[in-house]
C-alpha positions in Angstrom: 56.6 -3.2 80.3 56.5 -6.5 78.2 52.4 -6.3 78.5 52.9 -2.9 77.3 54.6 -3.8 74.4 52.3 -6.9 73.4 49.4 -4.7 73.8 50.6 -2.1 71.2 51.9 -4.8 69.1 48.2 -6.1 69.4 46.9 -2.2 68.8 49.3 -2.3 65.6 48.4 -5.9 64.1 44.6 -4.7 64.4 45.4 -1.6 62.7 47.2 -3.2 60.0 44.8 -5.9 59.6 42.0 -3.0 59.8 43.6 -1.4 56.9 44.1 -4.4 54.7 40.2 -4.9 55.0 39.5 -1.3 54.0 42.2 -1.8 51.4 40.4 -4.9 49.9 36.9 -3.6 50.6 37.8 -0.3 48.2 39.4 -2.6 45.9 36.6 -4.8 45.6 34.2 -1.8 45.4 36.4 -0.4 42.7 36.4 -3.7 40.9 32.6 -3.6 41.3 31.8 -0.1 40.3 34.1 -1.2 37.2 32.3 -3.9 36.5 29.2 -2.3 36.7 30.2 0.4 34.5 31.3 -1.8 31.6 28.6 -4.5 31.9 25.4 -1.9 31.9 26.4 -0.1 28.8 26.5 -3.5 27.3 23.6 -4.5 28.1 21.6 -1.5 27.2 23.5 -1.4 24.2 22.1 -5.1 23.3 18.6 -3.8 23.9 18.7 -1.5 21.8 20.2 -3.6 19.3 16.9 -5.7 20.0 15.0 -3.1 19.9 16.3 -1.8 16.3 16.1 -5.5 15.4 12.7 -6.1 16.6 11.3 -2.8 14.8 12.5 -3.3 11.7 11.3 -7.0 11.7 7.7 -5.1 12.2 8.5 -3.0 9.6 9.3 -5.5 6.9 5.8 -7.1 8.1 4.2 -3.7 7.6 3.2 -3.4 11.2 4.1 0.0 11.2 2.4 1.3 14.7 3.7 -1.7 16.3 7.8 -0.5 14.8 6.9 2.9 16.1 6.3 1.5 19.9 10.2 -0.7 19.6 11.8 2.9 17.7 10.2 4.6 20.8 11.9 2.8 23.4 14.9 3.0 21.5 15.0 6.5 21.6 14.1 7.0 25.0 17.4 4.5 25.8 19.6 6.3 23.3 18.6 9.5 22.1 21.5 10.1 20.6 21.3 7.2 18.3 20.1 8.0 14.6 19.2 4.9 13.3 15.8 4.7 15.1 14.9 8.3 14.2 15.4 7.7 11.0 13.2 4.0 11.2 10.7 6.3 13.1 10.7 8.5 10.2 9.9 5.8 7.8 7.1 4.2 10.0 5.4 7.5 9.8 6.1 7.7 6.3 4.0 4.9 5.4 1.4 5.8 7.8 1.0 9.0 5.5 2.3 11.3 8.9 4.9 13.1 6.7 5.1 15.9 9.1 6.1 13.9 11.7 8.6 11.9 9.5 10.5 14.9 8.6 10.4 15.9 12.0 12.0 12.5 12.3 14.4 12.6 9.7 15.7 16.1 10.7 16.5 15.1 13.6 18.3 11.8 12.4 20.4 14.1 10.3 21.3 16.5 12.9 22.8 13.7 14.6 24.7 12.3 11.8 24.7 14.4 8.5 27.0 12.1 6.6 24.0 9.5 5.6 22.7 10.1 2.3 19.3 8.0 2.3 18.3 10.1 5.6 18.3 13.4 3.3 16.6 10.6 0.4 13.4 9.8 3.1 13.2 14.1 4.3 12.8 14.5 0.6 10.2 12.3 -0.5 8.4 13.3 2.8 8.6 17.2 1.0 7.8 16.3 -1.7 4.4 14.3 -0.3 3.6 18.0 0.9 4.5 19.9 -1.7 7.6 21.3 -0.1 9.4 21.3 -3.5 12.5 23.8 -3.0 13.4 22.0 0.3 13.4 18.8 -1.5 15.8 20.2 -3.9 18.2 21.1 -0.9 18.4 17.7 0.2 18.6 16.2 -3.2 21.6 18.4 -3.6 23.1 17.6 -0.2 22.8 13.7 -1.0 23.7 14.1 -4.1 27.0 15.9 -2.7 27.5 12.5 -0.3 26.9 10.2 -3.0 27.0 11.4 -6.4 26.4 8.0 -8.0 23.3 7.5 -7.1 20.9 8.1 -10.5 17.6 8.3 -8.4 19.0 11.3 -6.7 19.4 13.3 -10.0 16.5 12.1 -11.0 14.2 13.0 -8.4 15.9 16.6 -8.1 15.1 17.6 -11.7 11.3 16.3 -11.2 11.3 18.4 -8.1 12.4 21.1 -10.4 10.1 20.6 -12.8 7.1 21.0 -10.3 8.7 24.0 -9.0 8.6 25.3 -12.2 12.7 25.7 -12.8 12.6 24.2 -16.4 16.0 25.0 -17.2 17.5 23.5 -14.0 14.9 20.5 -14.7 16.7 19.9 -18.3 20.1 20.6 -16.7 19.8 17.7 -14.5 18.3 15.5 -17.1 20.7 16.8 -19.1 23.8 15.2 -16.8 21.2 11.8 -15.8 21.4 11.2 -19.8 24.8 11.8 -19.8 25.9 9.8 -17.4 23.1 7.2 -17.7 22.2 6.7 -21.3 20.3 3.7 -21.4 17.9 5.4 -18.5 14.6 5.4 -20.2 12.7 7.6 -17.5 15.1 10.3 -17.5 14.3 10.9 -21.7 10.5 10.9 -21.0 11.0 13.0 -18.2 12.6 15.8 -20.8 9.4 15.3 -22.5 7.5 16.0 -19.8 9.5 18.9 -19.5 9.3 19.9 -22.6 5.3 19.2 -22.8 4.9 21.5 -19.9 6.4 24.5 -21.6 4.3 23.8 -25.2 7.0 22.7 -26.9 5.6 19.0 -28.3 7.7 18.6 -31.4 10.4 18.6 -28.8 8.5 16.5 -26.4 7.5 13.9 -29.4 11.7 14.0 -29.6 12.2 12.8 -26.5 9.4 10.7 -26.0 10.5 8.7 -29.1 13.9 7.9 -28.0 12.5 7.0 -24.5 10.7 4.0 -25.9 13.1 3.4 -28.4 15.1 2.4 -25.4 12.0 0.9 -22.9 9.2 0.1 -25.1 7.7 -1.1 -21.8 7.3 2.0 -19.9 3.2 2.5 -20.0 3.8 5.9 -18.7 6.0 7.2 -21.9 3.0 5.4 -24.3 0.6 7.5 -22.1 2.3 11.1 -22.2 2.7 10.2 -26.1 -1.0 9.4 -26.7 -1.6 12.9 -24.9 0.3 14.9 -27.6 -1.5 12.7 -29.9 -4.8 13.9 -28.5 -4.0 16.9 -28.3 -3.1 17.1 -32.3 -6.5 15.5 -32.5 -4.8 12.6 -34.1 -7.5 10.1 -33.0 -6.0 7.5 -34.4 -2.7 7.7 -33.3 -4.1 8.1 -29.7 -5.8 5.0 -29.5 -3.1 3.4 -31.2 -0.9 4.5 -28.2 -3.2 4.4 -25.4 -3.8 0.4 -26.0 0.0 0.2 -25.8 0.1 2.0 -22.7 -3.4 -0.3 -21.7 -1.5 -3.2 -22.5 1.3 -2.9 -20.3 -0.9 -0.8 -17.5 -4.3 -2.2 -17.5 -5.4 -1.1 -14.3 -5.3 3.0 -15.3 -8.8 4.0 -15.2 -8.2 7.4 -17.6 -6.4 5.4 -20.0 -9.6 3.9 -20.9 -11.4 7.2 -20.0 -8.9 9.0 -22.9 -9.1 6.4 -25.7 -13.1 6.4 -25.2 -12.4 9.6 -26.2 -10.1 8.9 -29.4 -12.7 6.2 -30.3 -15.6 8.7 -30.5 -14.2 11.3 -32.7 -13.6 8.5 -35.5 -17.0 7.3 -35.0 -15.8 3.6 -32.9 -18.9 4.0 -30.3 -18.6 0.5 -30.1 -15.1 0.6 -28.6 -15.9 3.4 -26.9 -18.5 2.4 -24.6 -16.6 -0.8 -24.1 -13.9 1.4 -22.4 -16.3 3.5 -20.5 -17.5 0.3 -19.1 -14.1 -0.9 -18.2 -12.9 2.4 -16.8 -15.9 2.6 -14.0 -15.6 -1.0 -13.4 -11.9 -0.3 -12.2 -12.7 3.2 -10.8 -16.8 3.3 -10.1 -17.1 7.1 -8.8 -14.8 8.2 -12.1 -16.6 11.2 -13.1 -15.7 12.1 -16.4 -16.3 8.0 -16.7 -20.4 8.6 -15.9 -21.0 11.8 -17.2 -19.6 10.7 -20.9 -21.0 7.9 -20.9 -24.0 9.3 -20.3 -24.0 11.6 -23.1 -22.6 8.6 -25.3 -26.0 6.4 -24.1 -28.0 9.6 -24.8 -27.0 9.2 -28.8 -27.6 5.6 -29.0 -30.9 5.7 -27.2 -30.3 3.7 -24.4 -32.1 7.1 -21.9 -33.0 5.3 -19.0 -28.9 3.9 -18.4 -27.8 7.3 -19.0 -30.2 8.6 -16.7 -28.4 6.2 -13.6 -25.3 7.5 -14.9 -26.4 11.6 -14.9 -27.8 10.6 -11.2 -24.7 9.4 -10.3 -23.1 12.3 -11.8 -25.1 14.7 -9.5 -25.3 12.4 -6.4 -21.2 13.5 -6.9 -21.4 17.1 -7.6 -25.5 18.3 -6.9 -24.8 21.8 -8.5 -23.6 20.6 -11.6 -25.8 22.0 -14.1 -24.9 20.3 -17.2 -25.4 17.2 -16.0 -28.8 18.3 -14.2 -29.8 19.4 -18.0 -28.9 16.7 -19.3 -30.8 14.0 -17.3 -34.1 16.6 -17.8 -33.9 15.9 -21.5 -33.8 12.4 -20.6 -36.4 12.8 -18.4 -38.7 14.7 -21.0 -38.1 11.4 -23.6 -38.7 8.7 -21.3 -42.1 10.1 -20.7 -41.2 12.2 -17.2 -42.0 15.9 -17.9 -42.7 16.8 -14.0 -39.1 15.5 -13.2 -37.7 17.3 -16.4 -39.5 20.7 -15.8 -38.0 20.0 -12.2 -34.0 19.8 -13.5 -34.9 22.1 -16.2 -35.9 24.9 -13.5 -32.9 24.3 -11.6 -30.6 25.1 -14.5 -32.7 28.5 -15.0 -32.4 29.9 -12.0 -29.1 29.3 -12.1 -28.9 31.1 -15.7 -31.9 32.8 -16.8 -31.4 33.8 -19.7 -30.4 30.2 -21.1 -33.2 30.5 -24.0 -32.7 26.2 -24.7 -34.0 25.6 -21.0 -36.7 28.0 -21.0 -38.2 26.7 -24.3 -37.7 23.0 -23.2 -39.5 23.8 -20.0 -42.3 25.4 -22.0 -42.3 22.3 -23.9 -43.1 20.5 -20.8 -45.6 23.2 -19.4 -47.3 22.5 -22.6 -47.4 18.4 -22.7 -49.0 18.2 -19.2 -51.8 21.6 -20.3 -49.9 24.2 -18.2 -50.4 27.2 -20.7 -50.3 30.0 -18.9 -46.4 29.1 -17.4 -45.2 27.8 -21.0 -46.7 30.9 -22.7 -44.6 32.7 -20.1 -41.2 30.9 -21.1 -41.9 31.5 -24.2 -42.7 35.3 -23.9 -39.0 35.4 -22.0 -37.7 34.0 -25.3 -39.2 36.4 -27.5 -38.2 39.5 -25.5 -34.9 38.3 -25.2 -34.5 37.3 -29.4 -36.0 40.5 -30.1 -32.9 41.9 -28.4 -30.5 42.7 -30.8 -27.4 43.2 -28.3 -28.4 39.6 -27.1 -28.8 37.5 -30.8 -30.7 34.7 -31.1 -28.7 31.5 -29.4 -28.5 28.0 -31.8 -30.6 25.1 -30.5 -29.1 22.0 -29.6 -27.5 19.3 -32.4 -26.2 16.3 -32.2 -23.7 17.2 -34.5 -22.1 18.9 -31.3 -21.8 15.5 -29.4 -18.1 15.5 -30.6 -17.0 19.0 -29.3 -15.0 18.8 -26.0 -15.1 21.6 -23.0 -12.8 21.7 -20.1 -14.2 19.9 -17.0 -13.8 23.3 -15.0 -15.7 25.2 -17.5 -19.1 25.8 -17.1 -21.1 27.1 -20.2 -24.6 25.7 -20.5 -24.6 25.9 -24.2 -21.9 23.0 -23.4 -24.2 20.9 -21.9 -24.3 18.2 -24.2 -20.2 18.1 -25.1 -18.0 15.3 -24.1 -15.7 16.6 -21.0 -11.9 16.4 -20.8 -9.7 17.2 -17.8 -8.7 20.7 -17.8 -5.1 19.5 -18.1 -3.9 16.2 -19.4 -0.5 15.1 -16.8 1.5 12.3 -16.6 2.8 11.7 -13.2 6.4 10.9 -13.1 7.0 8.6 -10.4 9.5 9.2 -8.0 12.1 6.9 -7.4 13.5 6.1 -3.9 13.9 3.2 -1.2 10.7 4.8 0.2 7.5 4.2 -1.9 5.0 5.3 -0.1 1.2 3.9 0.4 2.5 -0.1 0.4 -0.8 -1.2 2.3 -2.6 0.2 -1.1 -0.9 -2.3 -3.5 -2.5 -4.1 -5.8 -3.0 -8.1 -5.4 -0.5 -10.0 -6.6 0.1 -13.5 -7.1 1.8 -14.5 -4.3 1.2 -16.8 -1.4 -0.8 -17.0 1.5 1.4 -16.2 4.9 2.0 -19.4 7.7 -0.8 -20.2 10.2 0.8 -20.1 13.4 -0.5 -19.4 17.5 -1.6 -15.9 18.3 -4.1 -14.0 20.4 -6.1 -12.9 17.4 -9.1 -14.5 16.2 -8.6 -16.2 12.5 -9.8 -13.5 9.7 -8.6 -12.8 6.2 -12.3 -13.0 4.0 -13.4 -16.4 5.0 -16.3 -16.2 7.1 -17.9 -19.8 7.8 -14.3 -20.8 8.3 -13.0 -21.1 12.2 -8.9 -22.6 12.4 -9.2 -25.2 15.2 -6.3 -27.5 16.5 -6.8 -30.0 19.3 -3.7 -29.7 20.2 -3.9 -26.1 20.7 -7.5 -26.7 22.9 -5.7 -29.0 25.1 -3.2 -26.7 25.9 -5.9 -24.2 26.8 -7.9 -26.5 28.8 -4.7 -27.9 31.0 -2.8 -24.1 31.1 -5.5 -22.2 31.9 -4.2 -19.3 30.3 -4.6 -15.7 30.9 -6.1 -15.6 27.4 -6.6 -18.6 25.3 -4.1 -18.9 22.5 -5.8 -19.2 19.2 -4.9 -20.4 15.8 -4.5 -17.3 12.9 -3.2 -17.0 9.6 -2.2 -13.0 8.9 -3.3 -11.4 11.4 -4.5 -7.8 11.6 -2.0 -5.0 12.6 -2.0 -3.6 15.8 -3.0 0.1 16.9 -1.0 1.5 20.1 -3.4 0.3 22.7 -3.2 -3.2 21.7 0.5 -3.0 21.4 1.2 -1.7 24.9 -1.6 -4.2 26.2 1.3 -7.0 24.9 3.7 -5.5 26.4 1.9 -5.2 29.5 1.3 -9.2 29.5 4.7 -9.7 28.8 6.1 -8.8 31.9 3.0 -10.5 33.9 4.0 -13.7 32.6 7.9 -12.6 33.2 7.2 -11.8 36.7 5.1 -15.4 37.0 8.4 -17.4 35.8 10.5 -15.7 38.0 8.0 -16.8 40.7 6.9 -20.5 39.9 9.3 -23.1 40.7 6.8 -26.2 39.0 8.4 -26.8 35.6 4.5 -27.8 35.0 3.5 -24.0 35.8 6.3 -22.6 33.7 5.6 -24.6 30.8 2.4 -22.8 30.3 3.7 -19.3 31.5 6.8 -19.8 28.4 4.7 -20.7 25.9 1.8 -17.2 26.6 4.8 -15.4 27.1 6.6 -16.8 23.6 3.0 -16.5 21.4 3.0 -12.8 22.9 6.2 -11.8 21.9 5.2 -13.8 18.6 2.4 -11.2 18.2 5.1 -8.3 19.0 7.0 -10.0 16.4 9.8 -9.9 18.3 10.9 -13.5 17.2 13.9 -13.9 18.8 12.9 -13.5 22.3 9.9 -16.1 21.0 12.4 -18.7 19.9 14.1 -17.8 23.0 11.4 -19.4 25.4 10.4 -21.8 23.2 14.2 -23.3 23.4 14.0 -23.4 27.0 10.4 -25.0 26.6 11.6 -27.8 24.3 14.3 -28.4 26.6 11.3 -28.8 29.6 9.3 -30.8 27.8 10.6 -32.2 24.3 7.2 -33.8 23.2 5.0 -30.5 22.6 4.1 -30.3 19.6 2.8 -27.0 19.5 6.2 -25.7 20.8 8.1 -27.2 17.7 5.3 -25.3 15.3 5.2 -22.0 16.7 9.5 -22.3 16.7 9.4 -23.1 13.0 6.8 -20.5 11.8 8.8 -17.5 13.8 11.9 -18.8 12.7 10.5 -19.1 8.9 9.3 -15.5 9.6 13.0 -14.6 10.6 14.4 -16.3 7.4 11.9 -14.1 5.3 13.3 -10.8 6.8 16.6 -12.3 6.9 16.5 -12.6 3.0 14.8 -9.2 2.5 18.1 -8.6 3.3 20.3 -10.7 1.7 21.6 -13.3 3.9 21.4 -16.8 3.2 19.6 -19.0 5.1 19.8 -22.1 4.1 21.3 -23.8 7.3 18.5 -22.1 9.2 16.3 -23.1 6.6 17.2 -27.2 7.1 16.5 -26.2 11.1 13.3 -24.7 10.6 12.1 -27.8 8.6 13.6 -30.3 11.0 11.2 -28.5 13.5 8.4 -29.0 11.1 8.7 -32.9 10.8 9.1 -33.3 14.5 6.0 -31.0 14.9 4.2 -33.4 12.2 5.5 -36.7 14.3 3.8 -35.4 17.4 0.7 -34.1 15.6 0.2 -35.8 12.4 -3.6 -35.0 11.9 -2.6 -30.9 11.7 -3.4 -29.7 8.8 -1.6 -26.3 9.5 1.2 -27.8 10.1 1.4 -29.5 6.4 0.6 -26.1 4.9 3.4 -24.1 6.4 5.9 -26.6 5.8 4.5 -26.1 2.1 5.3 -22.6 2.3 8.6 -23.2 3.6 9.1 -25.5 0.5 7.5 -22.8 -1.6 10.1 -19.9 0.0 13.1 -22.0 -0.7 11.7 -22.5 -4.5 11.0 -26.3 -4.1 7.8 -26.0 -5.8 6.9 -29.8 -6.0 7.4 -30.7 -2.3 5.2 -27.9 -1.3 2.0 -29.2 -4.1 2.8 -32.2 -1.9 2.9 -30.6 1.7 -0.3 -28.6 0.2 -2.2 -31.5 -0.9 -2.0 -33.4 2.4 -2.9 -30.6 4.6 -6.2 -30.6 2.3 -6.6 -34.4 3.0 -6.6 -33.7 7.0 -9.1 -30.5 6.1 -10.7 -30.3 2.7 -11.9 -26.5 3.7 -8.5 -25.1 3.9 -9.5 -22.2 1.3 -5.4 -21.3 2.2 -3.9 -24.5 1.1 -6.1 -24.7 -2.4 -5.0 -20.9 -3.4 -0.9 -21.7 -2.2 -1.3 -24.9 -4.1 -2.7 -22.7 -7.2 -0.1 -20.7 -7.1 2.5 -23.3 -6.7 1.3 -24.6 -10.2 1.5 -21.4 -11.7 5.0 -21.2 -10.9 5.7 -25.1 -12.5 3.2 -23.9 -15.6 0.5 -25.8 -14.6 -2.2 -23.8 -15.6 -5.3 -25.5 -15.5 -5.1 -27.6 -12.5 -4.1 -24.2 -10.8 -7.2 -22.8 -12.3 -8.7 -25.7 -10.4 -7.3 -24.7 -7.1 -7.9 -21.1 -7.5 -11.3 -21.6 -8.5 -11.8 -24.0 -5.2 -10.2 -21.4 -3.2 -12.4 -18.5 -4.4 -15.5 -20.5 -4.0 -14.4 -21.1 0.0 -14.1 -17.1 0.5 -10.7 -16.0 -0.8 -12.1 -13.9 -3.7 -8.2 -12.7 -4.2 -8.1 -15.7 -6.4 -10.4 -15.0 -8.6 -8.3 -11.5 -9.6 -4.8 -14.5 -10.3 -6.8 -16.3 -12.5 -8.1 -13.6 -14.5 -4.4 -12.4 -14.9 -3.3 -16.0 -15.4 -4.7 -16.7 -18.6 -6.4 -19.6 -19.9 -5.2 -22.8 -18.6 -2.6 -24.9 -20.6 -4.1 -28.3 -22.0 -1.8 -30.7 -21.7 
């Protein structure tokens, strides 16, 4: 009985014991499972935040395919984000996909509809198709979210205006000037306006009061040399068209329009001057060649007017003015075959054009071909005797300063000056999103950081190959999977190269997890931190490169590369308005260590110069300048930063210098800053 009743107390105690396990074990899974649940949202959660991070970063550097791959694995974690659609959106926008961009920015709205700049990037995408009446939806629907915003209002009653809704266009200008009276653009818009509907005393008006406001808006100088033209108020014209030159002088048909003015009061002169300036900024300008073609025909100079006729035709081949015009000049210079060639072509395009067929038989006649001039000339008589047909004028000179329409085709035109069928000002549109930034004009601004990448050096300088011995070293001891190479700007990336990054990323990840020689991982962190460099995905960069420094705290190359992403960092940091001064003084400590352990680098001394020259400590960076072109006296980089460094401290003519130096070693960009810079100061 007693063992009995041990052996169910045993039975019990197991029991129990069996069910405080199972208790514990579902606790613990429970704990787990919690654990799990909280920590993995996190975590995706701070990928994506990456991600968004590491895409933007991209798109501040204008990478845009390479932002596109980081928004698409966004997506693909959290669909129901809208930040990266939108981001998506404005990647293709750039790229010139504005289908897909609105695609993009439709869906970012349907996900949150409360965002007024979403409904801001759908619209200028419309707009870039023509898509005018949609744009005016979401102008009106972010207008509704944030009525303050004067670029909204603005924007809607251009739309307007090319949708041809002129008294909803003046409405909303209407409530801009109200609200915004010392807005220049919106009073030239009226004008516009205005212009568009014939009414020009109006459009003089409001034109008037727009520069009386901005007398620096080249456009509103432009639209009012127009009106002038069009009053053929020559004068006045050129008057404003220098105005709007002076303040715009990179406006091909500016030049084209007061070449114009200056003919009709007799400044040929001035005239050809701007033809020649017009084609040198735009060389495949037609009405550019064509009139000055016919201007070079007046003044004798036939065999330059004949290149600009052939260029003319090499443009449009069918175009039989010009083709009648280079016969003529054919027939002067002594070339009757090649005139009776053009001349024929014109005629059997009009054959009864009586000033071709007697030029031809002029021609027929010069090299003893009777029988076919006496026939063009036979044609002529018929034709004059006639009556229902008249007898047709004969070319004068006196007719050089009649105009036709550049779409109208009349040979008894041939020898007019052409105009554009209609003279437009664009307005430009004004948003967040520009549009077409890789097509910018060169500016005066320095030359980006050298730093380690995969791609070969190239910006222009051919005979030129960036070469550290440091970096050499590493190759030849590391043995890497590709050799890291020294670059300054490097190209952007299409898809395939980006995912080829990517895909070498996680190699070398999968190696470090691996290797337990600190020597081996040394190598694998630095690949792995000059990849993500390339991926501009500088935090994880700076990541390794910590954990590198922290291996091996004499690599000098390790300190550089930390200190040009980190400057890179700064840059979009302050695109955004955050102060960086405390990462700043880091970056820079990181650049005098890097010169202590390498002090023959001349890359090195140049981007601490450009660090110097972001923070606006213009001296210090002539200095850091100057003694990376003591280690390499062909550092066309360091000679144009150093130029521009002096411009900024007034220094004109020893920036001149540097320029000049800079352009001769292959950076002909410098040659377009000292042509804006003026002559150099004497001191």
């Amino acid at each position: 009985m007693i063992l009995k009743s041990r052996q169910i107390l045993r039975n019990l105690n197991i029991l129990y014991f069996q069910d405080i396990r199972i208790a514990v074990a579902r606790r613990i899974g429970l704990l787990l499972s919690l654990c799990l649940f909280t920590f993995l949202p996190s975590n995706a959660q701070f990928n994506v935040d990456r991600l968004l991070v590491s895409g933007q970063i991209a798109l501040h550097y204008e990478d845009y395919v390479l932002s596109i791959q980081y928004f698409n694995q966004a997506i693909l974690l959290k669909p129901y984000l809208y930040q990266p659609w939108q981001l998506r959106g404005v990647a293709k926008f750039y790229l010139d996909d504005f289908t897909g961009s609105e695609a993009d920015a439709t869906e970012a709205i349907r996900l949150n509809p409360y965002i007024d700049n979403i409904y801001d990037l759908r619209a200028i995408t419309r707009i870039r198709q023509q898509k005018y009446a949609e744009a005016i939806s979401d102008y009106t629907q972010a207008i509704r979210l944030n009525p303050t915003n004067r670029n909204y209002w603005f924007n809607r009653a251009i739309c307007r205006m090319n949708a041809k809704d002129y008294a909803q266009a003046h409405a909303d200008v209407d409530t801009i000037v109200r609200r915004w009276q010392r807005f220049a653009n919106a009073y030239s818009l009226n004008a516009e306006i205005y212009l568009t509907e014939k009414d020009t005393t109006k459009a003089v008006k409001w034109l008037d009061k727009s520069l009386e406001i901005d007398p620096y808006d080249g456009n509103a100088w432009t639209t009012r040399a127009y009106i002038s033209l069009n009053r053929r108020q020559w004068r006045d014209a050129d008057k404003f068209l220098s105005k709007a030159i002076h303040l715009k002088p990179k406006l091909s048909g500016n030049y084209i329009n007061r070449a114009l003015a200056r003919l009709n009061y007799n400044n040929l002169r001035g005239a050809m001057a701007d033809y020649d300036t017009a084609l040198d900024l735009d060389p495949e300008n037609f009405l550019g060649h064509y009139n000055r073609g016919l201007l070079r025909m007046q003044l004798g100079d036939d065999n330059n007017a004949i290149e600009d006729f052939d260029y003319v035709i090499k443009m449009e081949p069918r175009n039989v003015m010009a083709i009648f015009n280079r016969a003529i000049l054919h027939e002067k210079t002594g070339n009757p075959r090649a005139a009776i060639r053009d001349y024929s072509t014109v005629i059997d395009e009009f054959p009864n054009f009586w000033t071709g067929l007697s030029y031809r038989a002029r021609c027929y006649r010069r090299l003893g071909m009777t029988a076919k001039a006496e026939m063009d000339e036979f044609r002529i008589f018929k034709a004059q005797m006639n009556k229902h047909i008249g007898i047709q004028p004969l070319w004068s000179r006196n007719k050089l300063k009649a105009m036709r329409k550049r779409s109208e085709i009349d040979p008894e035109k041939y020898n007019q000056i052409v105009v554009e069928d209609e003279h437009k000002t664009e307005q430009e549109y004004k948003s967040e999103y520009r549009g077409a930034i890789q097509n910018r004009n060169v500016r005066a601004d320095f030359m980006p950081m050298y730093l380690l990448s995969y791609f070969k050096y190239n910006n222009g300088v051919k005979s030129y190959q960036a070469f550290s011995a440091n970096v050499e070293t590493f190759n030849k001891e590391s043995r890497p999977i590709h050799n890291l190479l020294v670059t300054c700007n490097p190209p952007t990336m299409n898809e395939v190269q980006s995912k080829s990054f990517f895909m070498l990323i996680d190699t070398l990840s999968a190696r470090i997890n691996r290797t337990a020689d600190l020597r081996e991982t040394k190598g694998w962190l630095m690949q792995r931190a000059v990849a993500y460099s390339v991926l501009q995905d500088y935090d994880a960069a700076i990541n390794d490169l910590n954990t590198l420094i922290g291996i091996d705290s004499t690599m000098a190359i390790a300190y550089w590369q930390r200190a040009a992403c980190q400057s890179q960092m700064n840059e979009y940091n302050r695109s955004k308005g955050a102060d960086n001064k405390l990462l700043a003084a880091k970056t820079k400590a990181d650049f005098d260590r890097a010169v202590a352990l390498d002090p023959h680098n001349a890359y090195i001394y140049y981007d601490r110069g450009n660090l110097h020259a972001a923070l606006q400590q213009y001296e210090n960076a002539i200095d850091d300048y100057t003694l990376a072109i003591r280690q390499d006296p062909t550092l066309a980089e360091a000679y144009y930063n150093r130029g521009i460094a002096r411009l900024k401290l007034k220094l004109n003519e020893a920036a001149v210098a540097d320029l000049s130096k800079a352009g001769e070693l292959g950076l002909f960009d410098a040659y377009s800053v000292i042509k804006r810079s003026g002559k150099p100061e004497k001191k």
